[in-house]
C-alpha positions as CSV (number, residue, x, y, z in Angstrom):
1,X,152.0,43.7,162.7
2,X,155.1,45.9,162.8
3,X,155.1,49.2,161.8
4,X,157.6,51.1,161.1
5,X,157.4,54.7,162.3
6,X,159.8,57.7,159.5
7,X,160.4,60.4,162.0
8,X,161.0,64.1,160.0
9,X,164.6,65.5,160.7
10,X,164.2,68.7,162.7
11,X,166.7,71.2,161.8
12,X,168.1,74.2,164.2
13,X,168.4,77.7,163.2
14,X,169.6,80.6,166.1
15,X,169.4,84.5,166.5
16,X,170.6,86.9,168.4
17,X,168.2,88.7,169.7
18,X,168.1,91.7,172.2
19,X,166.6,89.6,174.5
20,X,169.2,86.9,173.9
21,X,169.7,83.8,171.8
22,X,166.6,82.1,169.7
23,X,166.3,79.0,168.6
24,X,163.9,78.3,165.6
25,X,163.5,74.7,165.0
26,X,161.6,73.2,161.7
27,X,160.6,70.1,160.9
28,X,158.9,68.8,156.8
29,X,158.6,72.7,156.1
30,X,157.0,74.1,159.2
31,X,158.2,75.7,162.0
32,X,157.7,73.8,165.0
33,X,159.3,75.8,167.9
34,X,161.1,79.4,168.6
35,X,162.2,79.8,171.9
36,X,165.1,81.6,174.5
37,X,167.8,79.4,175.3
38,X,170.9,79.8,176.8
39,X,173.2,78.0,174.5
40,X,173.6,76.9,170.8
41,X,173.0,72.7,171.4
42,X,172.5,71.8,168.0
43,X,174.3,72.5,164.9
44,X,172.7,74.7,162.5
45,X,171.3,73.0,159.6
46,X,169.9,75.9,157.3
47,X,167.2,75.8,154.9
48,X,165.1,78.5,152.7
49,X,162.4,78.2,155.7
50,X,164.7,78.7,158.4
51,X,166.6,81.6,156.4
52,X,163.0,83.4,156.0
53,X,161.8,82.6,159.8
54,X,165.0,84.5,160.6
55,X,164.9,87.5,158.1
56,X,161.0,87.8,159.5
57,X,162.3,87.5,163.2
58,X,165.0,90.5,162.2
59,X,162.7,92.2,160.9
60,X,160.4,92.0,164.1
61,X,163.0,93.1,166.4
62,X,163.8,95.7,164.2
63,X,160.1,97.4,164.5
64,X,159.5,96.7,160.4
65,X,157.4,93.4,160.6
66,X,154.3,93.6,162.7
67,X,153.0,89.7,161.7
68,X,154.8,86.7,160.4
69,X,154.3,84.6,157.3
70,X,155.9,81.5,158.1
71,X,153.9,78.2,158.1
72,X,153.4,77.0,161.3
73,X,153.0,73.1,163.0
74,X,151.0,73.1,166.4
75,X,151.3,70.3,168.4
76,X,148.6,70.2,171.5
77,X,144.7,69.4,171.9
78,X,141.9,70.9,170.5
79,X,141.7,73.2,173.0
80,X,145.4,74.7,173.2
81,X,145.1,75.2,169.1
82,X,142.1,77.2,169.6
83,X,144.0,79.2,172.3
84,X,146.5,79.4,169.8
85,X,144.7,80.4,166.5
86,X,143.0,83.6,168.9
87,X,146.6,84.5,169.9
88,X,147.4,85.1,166.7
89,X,144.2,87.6,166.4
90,X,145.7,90.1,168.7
91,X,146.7,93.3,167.3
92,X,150.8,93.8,167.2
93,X,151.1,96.3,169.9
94,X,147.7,95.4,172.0
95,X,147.5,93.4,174.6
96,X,143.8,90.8,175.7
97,X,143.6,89.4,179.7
98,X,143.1,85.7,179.1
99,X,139.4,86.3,180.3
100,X,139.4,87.9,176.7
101,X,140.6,85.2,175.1
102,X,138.6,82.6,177.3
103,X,135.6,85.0,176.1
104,X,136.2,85.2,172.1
105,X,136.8,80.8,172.0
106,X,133.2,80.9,173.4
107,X,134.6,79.2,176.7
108,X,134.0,82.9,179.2
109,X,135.2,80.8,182.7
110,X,138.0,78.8,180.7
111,X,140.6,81.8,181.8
112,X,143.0,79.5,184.0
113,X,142.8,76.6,181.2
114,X,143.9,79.8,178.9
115,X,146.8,80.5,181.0
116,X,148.0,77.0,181.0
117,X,147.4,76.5,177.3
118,X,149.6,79.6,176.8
119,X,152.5,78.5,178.8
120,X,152.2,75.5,176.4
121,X,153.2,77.6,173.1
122,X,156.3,76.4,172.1
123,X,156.7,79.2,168.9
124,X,156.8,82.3,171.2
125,X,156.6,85.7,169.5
126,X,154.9,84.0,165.9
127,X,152.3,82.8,168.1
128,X,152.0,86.2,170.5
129,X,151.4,84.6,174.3
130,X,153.6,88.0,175.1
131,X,150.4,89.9,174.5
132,X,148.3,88.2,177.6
133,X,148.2,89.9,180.3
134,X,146.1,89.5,183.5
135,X,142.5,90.7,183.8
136,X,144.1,93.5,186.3
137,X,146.2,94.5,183.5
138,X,149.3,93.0,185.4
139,X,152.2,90.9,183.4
140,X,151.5,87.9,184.6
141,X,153.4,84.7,183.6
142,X,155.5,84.1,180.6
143,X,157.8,81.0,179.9
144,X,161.2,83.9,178.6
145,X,160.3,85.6,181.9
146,X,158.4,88.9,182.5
147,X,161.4,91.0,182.0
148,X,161.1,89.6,177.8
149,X,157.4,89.9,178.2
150,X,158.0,93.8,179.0
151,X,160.1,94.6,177.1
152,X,158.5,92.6,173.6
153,X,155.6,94.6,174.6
154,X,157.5,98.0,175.1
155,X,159.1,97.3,171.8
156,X,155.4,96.6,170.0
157,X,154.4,100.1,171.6
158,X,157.7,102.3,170.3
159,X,157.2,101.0,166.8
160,X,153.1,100.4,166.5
161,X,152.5,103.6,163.8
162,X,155.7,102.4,161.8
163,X,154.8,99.2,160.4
């Protein structure tokens, strides 16, 4: 039997961000990825969720959004989601060691699998990996590079009692 497989369109959306160019891919209504890149590949194909992801993202970098309302696809196993879903627990402005989050998804010597399944997000700053730190409260690893990782967190700290 022959199947036929309908793969969704993705469509590109970028920002310029202080920290340098997003892109914000969706795909059926969802976003599927936000990430630093250094170039613009794709052309821009707007649409109302793409228009909103960016208005939220502005908003974010301009300290008046503290959490996201944008529907969100993640692709990876059971236990990345999981990783995922507790990322998206932490405060705007805090910061959890990945011990922490090992702890709170009931899995307390999982801290190393946590690091790998955060270097897996592929919607950085909806999904906040930038708020895992190491349990000796060093910046340790981050896929936009530590210098992003500090300064998102530097920017959740200057604007934490305005939002």
């Amino acid at each position: 039997m022959n199947k036929k497989i309908k793969y969704a369109k993705v469509n590109f959306i970028y920002f310029d961000s202080p920290l340098g160019l997003i892109e914000i891919q969706s795909q059926m209504d969802k976003i599927i990825g936000l990430g630093f890149v250094n170039e613009r590949k794709y052309e821009e194909k707007m649409n109302n969720l793409l228009v909103e992801a960016k208005r939220q993202i502005r908003e974010y970098f301009n300290g008046e959004r503290n959490k996201f309302n944008l529907p969100i696809e993640i692709n990876g196993t059971d236990f990345q989601k999981k990783v995922w879903k507790e990322l998206m627990n932490i405060p705007y402005g805090k910061v959890l060691s990945y011990g922490n989050i090992a702890k709170n998804i009931g899995n307390e010597k999982a801290s190393r699998a946590v690091g790998n399944a955060n270097n897996k997000n592929k919607i950085a700053i909806i999904i906040p990996c930038h708020r895992v730190i190491g349990s000796n409260g060093k910046l340790v690893g981050y896929e936009g590079g530590l210098w992003r990782k500090r300064w998102l967190l530097d920017h959740e700290g200057n604007y934490l009692n305005n939002v």
